[in-house]
C-alpha positions, -999 to 999 in steps of 0.1 A, spaced: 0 0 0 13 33 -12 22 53 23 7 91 30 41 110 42 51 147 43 93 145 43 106 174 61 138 192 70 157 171 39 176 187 11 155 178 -19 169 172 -53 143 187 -74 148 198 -116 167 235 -105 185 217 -81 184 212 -39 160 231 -18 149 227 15 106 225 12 86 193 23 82 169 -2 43 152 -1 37 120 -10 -3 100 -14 -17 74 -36 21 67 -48 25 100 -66 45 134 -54 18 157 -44 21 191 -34 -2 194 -2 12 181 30 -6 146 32 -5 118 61 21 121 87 55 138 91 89 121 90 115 144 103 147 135 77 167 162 85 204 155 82 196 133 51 189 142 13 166 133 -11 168 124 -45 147 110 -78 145 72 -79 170 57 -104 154 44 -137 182 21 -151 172 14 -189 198 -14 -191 209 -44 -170 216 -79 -166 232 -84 -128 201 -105 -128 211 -132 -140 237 -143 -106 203 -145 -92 183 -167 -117 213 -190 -127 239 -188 -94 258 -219 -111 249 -237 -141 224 -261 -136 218 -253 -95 189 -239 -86 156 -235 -110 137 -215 -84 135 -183 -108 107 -161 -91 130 -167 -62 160 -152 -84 137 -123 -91 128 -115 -56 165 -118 -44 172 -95 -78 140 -67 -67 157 -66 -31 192 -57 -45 175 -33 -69 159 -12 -39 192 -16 -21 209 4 -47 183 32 -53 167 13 -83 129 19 -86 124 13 -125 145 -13 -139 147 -28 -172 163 -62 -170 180 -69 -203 180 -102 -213 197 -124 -241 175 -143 -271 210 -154 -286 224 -186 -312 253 -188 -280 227 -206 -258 230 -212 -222 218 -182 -201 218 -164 -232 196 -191 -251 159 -190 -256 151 -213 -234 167 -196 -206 150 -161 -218 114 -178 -217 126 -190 -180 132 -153 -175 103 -140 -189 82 -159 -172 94 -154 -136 98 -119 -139 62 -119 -153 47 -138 -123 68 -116 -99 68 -76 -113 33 -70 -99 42 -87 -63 74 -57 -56 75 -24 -54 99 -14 -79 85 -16 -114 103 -45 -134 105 -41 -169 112 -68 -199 139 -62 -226 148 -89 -254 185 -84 -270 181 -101 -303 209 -113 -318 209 -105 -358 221 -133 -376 197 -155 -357 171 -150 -384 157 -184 -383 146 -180 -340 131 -143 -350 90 -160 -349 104 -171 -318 114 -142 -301 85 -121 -318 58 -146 -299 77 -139 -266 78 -98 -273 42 -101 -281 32 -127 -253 52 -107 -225 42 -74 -234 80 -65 -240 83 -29 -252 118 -29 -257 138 -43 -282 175 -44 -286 197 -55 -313 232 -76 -310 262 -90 -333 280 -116 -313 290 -131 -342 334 -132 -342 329 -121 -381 371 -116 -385 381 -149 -377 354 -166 -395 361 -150 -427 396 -158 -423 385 -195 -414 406 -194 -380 387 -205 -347 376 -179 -327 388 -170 -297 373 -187 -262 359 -211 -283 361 -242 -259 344 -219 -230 318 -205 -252 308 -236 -263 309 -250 -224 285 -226 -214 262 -231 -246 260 -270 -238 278 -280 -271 310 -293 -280 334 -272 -298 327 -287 -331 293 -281 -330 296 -246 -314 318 -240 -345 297 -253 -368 262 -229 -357 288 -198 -357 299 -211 -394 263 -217 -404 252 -180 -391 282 -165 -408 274 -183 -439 239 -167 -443 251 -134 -436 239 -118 -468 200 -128 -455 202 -106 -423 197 -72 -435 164 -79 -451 153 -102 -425 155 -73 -396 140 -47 -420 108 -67 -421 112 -81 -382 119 -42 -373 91 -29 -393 72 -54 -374 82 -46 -337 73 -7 -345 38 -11 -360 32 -27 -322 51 0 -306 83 -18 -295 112 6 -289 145 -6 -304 178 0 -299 220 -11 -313 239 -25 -292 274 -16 -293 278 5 -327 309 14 -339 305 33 -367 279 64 -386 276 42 -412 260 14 -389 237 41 -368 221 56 -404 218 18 -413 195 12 -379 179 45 -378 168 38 -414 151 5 -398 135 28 -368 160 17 -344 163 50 -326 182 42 -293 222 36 -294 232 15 -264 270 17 -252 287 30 -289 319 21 -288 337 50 -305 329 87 -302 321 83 -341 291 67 -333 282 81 -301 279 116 -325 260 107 -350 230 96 -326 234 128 -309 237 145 -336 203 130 -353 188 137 -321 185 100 -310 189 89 -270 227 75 -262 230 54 -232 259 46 -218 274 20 -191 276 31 -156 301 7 -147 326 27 -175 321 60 -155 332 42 -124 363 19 -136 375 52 -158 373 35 -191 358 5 -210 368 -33 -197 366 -37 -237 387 -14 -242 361 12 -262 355 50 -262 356 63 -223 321 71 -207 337 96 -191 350 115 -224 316 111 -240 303 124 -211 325 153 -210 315 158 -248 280 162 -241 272 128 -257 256 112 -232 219 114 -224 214 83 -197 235 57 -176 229 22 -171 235 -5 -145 248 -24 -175 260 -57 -154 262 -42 -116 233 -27 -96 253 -2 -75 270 15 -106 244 42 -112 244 62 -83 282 59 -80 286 68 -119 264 103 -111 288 110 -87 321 101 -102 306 125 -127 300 152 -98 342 147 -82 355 145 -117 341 180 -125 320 168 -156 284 177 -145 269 194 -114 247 176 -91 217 177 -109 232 174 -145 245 141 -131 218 126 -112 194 136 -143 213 111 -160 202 79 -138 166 95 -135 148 119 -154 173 110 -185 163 72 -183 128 77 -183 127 104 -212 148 72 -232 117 47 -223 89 74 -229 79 73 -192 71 107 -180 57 100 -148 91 96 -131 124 105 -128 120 141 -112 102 149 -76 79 167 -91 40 169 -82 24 140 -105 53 120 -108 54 87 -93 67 88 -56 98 68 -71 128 83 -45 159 73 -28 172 88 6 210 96 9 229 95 38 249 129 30 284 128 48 292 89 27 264 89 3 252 59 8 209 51 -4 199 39 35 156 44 18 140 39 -12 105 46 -17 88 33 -48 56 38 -65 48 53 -27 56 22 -12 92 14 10 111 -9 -10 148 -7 6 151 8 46 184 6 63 199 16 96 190 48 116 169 61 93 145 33 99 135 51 132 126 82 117 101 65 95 85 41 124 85 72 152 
């Protein structure tokens, strides 16, 4: 049940940045009337909930070790609780539908969909679907179109896994035992599928122009993972795939911005300083102005330590940074009811504890998803 609360004496976060007036919260939305009873949270501050529009640290929760457990909704819970821990009140969990198999097979991905289906309306937080499609897997598109349309998945993200180098030079790509360990198949046959995909390469491009003017006639967003190049963003925005996910060169990252299309990049890159893959630094597209939301990407806590990397590193002021976990996120997944502590918007927040910054509350939807420490007192007084 979504909680009546008037928040006083905090430092509020709001779009001009921090002030010191109540914030009102009833029937899970920000209101601007004083409603229901007073916490006193002076000492603390108070921020927009964290939409992250990309992640997968789900999956050490649904698949701990190969093979383990099969409790899924379990998984999901355990993955909800983290997500209020860290400040996360919308969160898109991104999951595989790939040729590679294993946790990023199919199978697997109907597993996921279907716990985080059963689960989503049992949690605060709001728990969102996204399929990454891998492109040369053209013959399990039906397949992955059924789940989008069973799930109600409005997001849609495209991948190219595929080691094209090596198999045009006919050498064995790289990892290939482990890949195919985790897949299920021996290297041969692992081999093989990659071979077979690679083969049928020159089917692809008219394959996703029908499966992409498919996915927007229902509404689906879509969005490139990992584009290098102009050339490959003109290519995808030609199909309606308007949303570049983690561009590895500044190339790419400017000609989305440039053609006014949403860039999101990994948190994860803003904390460690630079890509683990070696690609174009968050921090210098940041810095560029090429950035316009972060993403958990494969750890929960990232976010909220990415905004304020961004904050000691002198790239963005407070707000600036924070709008990129919040307000940013939600303007990429046309949700305008959160993101900002606005009157209307959801009642989506976290509380900060301001001398180490650590989230000790999150509220979401109204609700308390995440309460921690000596804060808890205020709240129960």
């Amino acid at each position: 049940m979504a909680l009546e609360l008037t928040l006083t004496g905090a430092r509020v976060l709001r779009p001009d940045g921090w002030d010191a007036a109540p914030l009102c919260l009833a029937a899970g939305q920000i209101v601007a009337d004083p409603a229901g009873r007073a916490v006193d949270l002076t000492g603390y501050d108070i921020l927009p909930g964290i939409v992250d529009v990309h992640g997968d640290g789900f999956e050490r929760h649904m698949a701990p070790r190969r093979g383990a457990l099969r409790e899924r909704a379990a998984g999901v819970v355990a993955c909800a609780s983290e997500l209020a821990a860290n400040g996360i009140t919308t969160a898109v969990l991104a999951q595989f539908w790939s040729w590679e198999g294993g946790m990023r097979g199919p199978d697997f991905a109907c597993e996921v969909f279907d716990a985080v289906t059963e689960v989503a309306p049992t949690v605060p937080m709001d728990l969102r679907l996204q399929l990454r499609l891998e492109t040369h897997y053209t013959d399990s598109f039906p397949a992955a179109e059924a789940a989008v349309a069973r799930h109600g998945i409005g997001y849609v993200v495209f991948n190219d896994h595929l080691p094209h180098d090596r198999l045009a030079q006919g050498r064995t790509p790289q990892r290939l035992t482990g890949q195919a360990l985790k897949s299920g198949r021996s290297p041969e046959a692992h081999l093989a599928l990659m071979q077979g995909l690679f083969d049928r390469r020159a089917e692809v491009p008219k394959a996703l122009d029908a499966l992409c003017a498919r996915l927007a006639g229902r509404g689906v967003r879509m969005g490139s993972h990992d584009d290098r190049t102009a050339e490959a963003r003109a290519a995808w925005r030609a199909r309606g795939v308007r949303i570049s996910e983690f561009p590895e060169t500044h190339q790419a990252a400017r000609a989305a911005h440039d053609a006014g299309e949403p860039v999101v990049l990994g948190a994860p890159n803003v904390v460690r300083g630079a890509s683990h893959a070696g690609n174009a630094s968050a921090q210098d597209l940041i810095a560029a102005g090429l950035c316009d939301a972060l993403a958990s990407d494969y750890h929960y806590p990232a976010p909220a330590r990415a905004a304020w990397r961004c904050v000691e590193l002198g790239l963005l002021d407070i707000p600036q940074a924070w709008r990129l976990v919040s307000e940013g996120p939600a303007r990429v997944l046309g949700l305008e009811d959160r993101g900002q502590l606005v009157p209307g918007c959801r009642a989506d927040l976290v509380v900060m504890d301001r001398p180490s910054r650590r989230i000790v509350a999150t509220l979401a939807n109204g609700q308390v998803a995440w309460l921690s420490g000596a804060v808890a007192a205020r709240f129960m007084a």
